[in-house]
C-alpha positions as CSV (number, residue, x, y, z in Angstrom):
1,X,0.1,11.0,-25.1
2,X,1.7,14.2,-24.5
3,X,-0.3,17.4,-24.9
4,X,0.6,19.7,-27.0
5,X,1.6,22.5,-23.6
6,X,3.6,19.7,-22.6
7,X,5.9,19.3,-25.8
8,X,5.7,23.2,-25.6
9,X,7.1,23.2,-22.3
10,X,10.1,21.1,-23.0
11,X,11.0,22.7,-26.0
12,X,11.2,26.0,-24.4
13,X,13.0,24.3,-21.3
14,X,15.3,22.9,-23.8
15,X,15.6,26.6,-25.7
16,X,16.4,27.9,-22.1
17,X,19.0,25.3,-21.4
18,X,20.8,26.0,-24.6
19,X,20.5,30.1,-24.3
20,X,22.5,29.8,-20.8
21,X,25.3,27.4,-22.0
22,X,25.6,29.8,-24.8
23,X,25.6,33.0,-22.8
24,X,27.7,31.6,-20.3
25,X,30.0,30.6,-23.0
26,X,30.0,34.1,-24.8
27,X,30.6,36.1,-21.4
28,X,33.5,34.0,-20.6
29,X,35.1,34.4,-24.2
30,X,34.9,38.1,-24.7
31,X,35.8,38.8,-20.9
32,X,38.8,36.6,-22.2
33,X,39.5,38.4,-25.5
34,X,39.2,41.4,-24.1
35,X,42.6,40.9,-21.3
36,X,44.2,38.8,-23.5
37,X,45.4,41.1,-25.7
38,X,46.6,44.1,-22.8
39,X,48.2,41.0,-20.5
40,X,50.3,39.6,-24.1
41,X,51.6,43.1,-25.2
42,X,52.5,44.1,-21.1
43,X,53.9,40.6,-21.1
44,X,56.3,41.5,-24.8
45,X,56.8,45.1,-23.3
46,X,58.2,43.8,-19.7
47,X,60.6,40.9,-21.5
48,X,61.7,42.5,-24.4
49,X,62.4,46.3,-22.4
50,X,65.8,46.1,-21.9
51,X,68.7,44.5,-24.6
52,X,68.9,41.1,-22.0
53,X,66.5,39.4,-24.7
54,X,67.3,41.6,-28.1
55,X,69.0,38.4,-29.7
56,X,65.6,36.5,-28.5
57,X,62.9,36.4,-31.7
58,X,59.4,38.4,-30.7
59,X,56.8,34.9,-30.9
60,X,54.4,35.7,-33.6
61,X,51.7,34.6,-30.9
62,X,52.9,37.9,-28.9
63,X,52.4,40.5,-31.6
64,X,49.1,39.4,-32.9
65,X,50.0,37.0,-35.8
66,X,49.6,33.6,-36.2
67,X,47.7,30.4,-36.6
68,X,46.1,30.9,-33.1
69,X,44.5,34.4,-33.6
70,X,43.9,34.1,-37.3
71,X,42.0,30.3,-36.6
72,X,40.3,31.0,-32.9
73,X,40.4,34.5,-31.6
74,X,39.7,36.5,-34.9
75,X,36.0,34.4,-35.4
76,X,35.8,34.3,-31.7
77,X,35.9,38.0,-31.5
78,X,34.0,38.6,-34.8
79,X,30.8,36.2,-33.5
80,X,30.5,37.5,-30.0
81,X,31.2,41.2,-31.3
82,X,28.0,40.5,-33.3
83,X,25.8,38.7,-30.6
84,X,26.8,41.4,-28.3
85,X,25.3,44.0,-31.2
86,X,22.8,42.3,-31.5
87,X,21.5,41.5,-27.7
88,X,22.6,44.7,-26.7
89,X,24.9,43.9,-24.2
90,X,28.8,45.1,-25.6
91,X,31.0,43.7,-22.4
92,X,32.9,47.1,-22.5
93,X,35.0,48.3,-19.6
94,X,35.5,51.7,-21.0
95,X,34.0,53.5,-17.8
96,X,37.0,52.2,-15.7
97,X,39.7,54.7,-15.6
98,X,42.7,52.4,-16.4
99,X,40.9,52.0,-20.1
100,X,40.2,55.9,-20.7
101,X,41.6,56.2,-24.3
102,X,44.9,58.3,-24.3
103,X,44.6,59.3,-27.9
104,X,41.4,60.9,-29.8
105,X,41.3,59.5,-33.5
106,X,39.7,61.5,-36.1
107,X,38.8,60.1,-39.4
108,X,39.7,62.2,-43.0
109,X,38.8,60.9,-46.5
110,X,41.5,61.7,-49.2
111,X,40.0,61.9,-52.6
112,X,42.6,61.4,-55.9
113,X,42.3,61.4,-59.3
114,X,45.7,59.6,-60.1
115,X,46.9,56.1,-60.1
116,X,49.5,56.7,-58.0
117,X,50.2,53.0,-56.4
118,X,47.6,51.8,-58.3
119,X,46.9,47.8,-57.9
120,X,48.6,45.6,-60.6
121,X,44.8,43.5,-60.2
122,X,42.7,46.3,-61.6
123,X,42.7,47.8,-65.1
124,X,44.2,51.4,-65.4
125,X,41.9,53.9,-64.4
126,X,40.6,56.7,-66.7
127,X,42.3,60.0,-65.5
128,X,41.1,63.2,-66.1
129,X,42.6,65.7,-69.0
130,X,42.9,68.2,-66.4
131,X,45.1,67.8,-63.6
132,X,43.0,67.6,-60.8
133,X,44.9,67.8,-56.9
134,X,44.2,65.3,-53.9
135,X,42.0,66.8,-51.8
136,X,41.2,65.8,-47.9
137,X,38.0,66.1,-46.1
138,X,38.2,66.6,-42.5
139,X,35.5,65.1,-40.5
140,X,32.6,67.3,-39.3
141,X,33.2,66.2,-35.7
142,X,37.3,67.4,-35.9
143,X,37.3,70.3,-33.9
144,X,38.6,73.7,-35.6
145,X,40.2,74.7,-32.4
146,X,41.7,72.0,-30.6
147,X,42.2,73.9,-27.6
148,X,38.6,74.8,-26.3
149,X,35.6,72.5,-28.0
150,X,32.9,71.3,-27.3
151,X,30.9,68.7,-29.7
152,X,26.9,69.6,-29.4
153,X,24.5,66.7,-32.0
154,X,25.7,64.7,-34.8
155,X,26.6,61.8,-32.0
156,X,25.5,58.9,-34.2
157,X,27.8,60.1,-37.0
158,X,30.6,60.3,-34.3
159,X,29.6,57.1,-32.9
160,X,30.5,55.6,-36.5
161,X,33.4,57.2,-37.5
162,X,34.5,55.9,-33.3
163,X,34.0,52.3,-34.8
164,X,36.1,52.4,-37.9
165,X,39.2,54.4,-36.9
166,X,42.1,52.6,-35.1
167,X,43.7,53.5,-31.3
168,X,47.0,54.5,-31.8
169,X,49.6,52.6,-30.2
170,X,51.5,54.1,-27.1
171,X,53.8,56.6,-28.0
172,X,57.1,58.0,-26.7
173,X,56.6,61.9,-25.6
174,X,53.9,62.2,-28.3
175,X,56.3,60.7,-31.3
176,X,54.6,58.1,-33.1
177,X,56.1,56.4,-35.8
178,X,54.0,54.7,-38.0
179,X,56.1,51.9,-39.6
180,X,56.0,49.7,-37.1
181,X,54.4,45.7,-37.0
182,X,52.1,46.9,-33.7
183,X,50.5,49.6,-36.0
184,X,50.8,47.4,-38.5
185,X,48.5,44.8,-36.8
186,X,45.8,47.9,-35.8
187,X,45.4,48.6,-39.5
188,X,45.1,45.1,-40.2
189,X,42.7,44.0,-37.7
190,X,40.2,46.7,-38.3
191,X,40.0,46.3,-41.9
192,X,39.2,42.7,-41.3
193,X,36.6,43.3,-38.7
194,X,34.8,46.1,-40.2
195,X,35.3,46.6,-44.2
196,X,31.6,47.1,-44.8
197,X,31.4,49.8,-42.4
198,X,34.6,51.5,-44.1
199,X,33.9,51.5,-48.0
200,X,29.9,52.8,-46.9
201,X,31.6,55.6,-45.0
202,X,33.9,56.8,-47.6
203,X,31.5,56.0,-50.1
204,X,28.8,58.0,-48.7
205,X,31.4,60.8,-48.0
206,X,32.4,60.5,-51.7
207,X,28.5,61.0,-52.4
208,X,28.1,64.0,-50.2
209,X,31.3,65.7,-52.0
210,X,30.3,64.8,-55.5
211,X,26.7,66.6,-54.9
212,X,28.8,69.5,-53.8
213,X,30.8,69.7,-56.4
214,X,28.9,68.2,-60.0
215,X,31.3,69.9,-62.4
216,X,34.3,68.0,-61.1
217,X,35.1,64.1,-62.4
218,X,35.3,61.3,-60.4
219,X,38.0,60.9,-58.2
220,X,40.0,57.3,-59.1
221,X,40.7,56.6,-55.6
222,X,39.1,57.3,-52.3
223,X,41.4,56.5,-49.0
224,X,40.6,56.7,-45.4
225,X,43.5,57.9,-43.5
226,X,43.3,58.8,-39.5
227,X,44.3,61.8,-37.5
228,X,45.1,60.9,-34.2
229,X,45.9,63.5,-30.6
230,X,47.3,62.2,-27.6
231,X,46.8,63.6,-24.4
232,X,50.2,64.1,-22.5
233,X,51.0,63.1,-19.5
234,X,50.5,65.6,-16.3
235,X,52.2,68.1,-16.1
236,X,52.2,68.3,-20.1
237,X,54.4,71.0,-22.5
238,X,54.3,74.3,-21.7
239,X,52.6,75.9,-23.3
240,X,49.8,72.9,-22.8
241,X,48.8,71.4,-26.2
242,X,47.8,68.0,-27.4
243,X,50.6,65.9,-29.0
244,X,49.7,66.2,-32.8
245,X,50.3,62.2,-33.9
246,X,49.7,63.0,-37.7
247,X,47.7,61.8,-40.5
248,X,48.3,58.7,-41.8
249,X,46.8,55.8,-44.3
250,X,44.8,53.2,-42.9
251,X,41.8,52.4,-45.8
252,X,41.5,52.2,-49.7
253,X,38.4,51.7,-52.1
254,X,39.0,52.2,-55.4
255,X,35.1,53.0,-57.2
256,X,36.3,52.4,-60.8
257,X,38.1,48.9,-59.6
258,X,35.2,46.7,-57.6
259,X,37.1,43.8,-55.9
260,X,36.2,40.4,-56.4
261,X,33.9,40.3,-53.5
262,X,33.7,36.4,-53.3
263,X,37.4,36.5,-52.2
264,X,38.3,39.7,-50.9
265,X,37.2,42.5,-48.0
266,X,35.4,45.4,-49.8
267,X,38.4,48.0,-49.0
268,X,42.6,47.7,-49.5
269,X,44.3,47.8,-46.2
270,X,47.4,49.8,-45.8
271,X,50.9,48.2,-44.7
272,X,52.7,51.1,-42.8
273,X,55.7,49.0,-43.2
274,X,55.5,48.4,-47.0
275,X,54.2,52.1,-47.4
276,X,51.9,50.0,-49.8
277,X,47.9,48.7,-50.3
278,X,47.0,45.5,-50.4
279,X,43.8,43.2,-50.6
280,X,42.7,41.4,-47.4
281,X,41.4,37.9,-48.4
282,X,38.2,36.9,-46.9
């Protein structure tokens, strides 16, 4: 009969086994994800750069879209993001200079009390009887003076406003144009991975306003948008200065119009193309 150490033992060897297979497995798959998507856009960038191809149809599978990311890569990346979170080893290659990040995003939260593009899903909101302007909050760890700064404390706030704004895509002497499917797929991709993370920020931005400022009403809508500045390339303008990418939409949460969390991500996504929110289905 086998003792009870022994059955211990081969559990444990069995555990083992099953641990290395799996970390094996989750190295290999976000070493993967993370190439994947640098090696397909270089690949669309290097066929499609000259008119040769302009009659040729962009493959969904090239800008991000499709069965294959929305099936396999997007739970892929969502399961070992998580086990990397929570083992405490993120396989990040951020130190390497190739991957230094060009642009620095900066997150603002735009509060309204309007119903401007207001979702056809939700009942009308209650409005004010004063007319009350937007107003945008600039986040804390935005520099006043982009020129000289220098950012001393608050790091875990700056660490979490890092995870749920978006890289801007490559631009062209510092012009960045919004409307486009790549950005379009940033927006997209982020709200999926992280909607949680988004409405507790701009709610607990909305909470920190609202204790500021009691005698004002609710606002109907409270949107994330991101400022983004790119570093130019050496030499730079002259005088030197950061290209200035603007503000734009990424992030809506509407507090007067919960979404049907069963089905939907807790936040609208905005479509740069459409110029339009919409719900992300879970």
């Amino acid at each position: 009969m086998p003792t009870v150490t022994s059955v211990c033992r081969i559990l444990a060897r069995i555990a083992l086994t099953f641990f290395v297979v799996w970390q094996v497995v989750f190295l290999l798959t976000l070493n993967f994800l993370n190439v994947e998507k640098p090696l397909r856009e270089a690949f669309k960038d290097w066929y499609w750069k000259d008119d040769l191809h302009k009659d040729v149809a962009v493959p969904e599978y090239l800008i991000g879209e499709g069965p294959i990311h929305k099936d396999y890569y997007e739970p892929a990346a969502k399961y070992t993001k998580r086990w990397s979170q929570l083992t405490g080893q993120p396989e990040s290659w951020g130190l390497f200079a190739p991957t230094i990040m060009r642009v620095v995003p900066f997150p603002a939260v735009e509060l309204r009390w309007d119903n401007q593009d207001w979702p056809d899903w939700a009942e009308p909101p209650a409005l004010p009887t004063e007319r009350q302007a937007a107003i945008v909050m600039l986040s804390d760890n935005e520099p006043i003076d982009r020129h000289c700064y220098a950012k001393f404390g608050m790091f875990r706030i700056r660490k979490y406003e890092s995870e749920i704004t978006t890289p801007y895509p490559h631009t062209v002497d510092g012009v960045f144009n919004p409307a486009t499917p790549d950005w379009k797929e940033k927006i997209s991709k982020k709200v999926r991975e992280d909607p949680e993370a988004i409405r507790n920020y701009l709610r607990w931005r909305l909470e920190v306003w609202q204790r500021a400022n009691p005698q004002l009403p609710a606002p109907t809508q409270v949107v994330l948008l991101v400022r983004g500045f790119e570093v130019p390339e050496p030499p730079g303008p002259q005088p030197w200065d950061w290209y200035d990418l603007g503000e734009h939409h990424m992030a809506r949460w509407l507090p007067a119009a919960p979404i049907d969390a069963q089905k939907y991500q807790a936040v609208e996504r905005f479509d740069p193309v459409s110029a339009r929110f919409e719900r992300v289905e879970k």
